[in-house]
N, C-alpha and C positions, 0 to 999 in steps of 0.2 A: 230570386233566381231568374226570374224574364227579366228585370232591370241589367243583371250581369250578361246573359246573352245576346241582348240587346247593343249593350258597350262592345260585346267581343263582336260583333257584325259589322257595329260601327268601326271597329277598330280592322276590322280584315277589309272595307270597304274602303276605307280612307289607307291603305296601302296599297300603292299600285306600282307597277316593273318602273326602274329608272333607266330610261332608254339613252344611247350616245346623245343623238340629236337634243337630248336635254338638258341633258350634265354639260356637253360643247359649251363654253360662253358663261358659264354660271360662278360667281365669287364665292371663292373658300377664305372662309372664317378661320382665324388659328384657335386653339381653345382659350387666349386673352382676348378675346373680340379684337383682335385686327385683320386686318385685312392682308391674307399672303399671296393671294394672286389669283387668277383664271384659268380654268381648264380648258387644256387645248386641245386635247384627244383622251383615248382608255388604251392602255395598252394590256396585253397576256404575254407573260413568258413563258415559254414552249419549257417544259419539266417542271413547272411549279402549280400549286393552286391559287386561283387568286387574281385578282384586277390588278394594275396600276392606274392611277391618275396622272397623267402629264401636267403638269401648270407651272405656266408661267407665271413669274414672280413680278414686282414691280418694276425690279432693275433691271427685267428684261431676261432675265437667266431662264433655264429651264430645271426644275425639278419634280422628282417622281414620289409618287405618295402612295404607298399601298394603302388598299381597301379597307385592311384592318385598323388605319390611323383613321379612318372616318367615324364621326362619332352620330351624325346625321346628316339627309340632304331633303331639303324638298325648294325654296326660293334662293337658300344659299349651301355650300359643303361647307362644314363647320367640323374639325380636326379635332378628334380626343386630345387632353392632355397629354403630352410627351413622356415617355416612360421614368424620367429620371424629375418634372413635375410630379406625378402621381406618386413617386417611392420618400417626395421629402414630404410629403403627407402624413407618411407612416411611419410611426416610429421606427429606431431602429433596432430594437430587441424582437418586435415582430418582424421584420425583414430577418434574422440570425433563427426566429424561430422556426419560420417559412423553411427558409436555405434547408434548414438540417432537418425538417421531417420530411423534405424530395431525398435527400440524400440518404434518408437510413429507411422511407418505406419507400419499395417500388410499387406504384400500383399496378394492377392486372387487370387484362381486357375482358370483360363482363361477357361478351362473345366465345371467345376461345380458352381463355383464363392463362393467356401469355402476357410476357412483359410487356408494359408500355413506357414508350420514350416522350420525353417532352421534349417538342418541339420549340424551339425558343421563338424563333421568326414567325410563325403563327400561332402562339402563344396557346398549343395545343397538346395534349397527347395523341401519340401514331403507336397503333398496333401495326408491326411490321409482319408480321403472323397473317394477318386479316389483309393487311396492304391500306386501311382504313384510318381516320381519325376518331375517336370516340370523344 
């Protein structure tokens, strides 16, 4: 039991805020270990939750990367697998069995006990009721 709160100390101690001035300059990993480019800035869009990454690609382009395709950063950003990588993972009868148990149970906000909606772009449920994510 001290050996595990130990780890959890270690592990709250070894996370720390990832500030602009650090992510600026720093190579993003794609999830095949290459290289897609450097961050040039963080952007917020006004009505949304959520970061973007600006980076620059090799050929010079500019593209944006939400937060939620980051899989970690500390010496490099290193990008989850891309959604359509991770779905040919899974078979596809799991994917038909997924689809049809969102479709026939909604689930309910543990809060208010109203509908929740899944969010596809932050791959979340939104109690509209609450105004909240659960």
């Amino acid at each position: 039991m001290i050996l595990d709160m130990i780890r959890m100390s270690r592990q709250d101690k070894d996370k720390k805020a990832m500030t602009k001035d650090r992510l600026i300059g720093m190579h993003v990993i794609d999830s095949d270990g290459n290289e897609a480019g450097t961050v040039q800035d963080i952007a917020f869009t006004v009505g949304k939750v959520g970061m973007t990454l600006i980076l620059e690609t090799k050929k010079g382009d500019t593209k944006e990367i939400p937060w939620e395709d980051i899989q970690a950063a500390g010496d490099y950003v290193i990008l989850r697998p891309s959604t359509s990588q991770a779905q040919s993972y899974v078979s596809q009868p799991t994917i038909q069995q997924s689809q049809q148990t969102q479709t026939t149970q909604t689930p309910t906000c543990p809060t208010c006990g109203g509908p929740l909606t899944y969010i596809q772009q932050y791959q979340r449920w939104y109690c509209y009721k609450d105004r909240k994510y659960v």
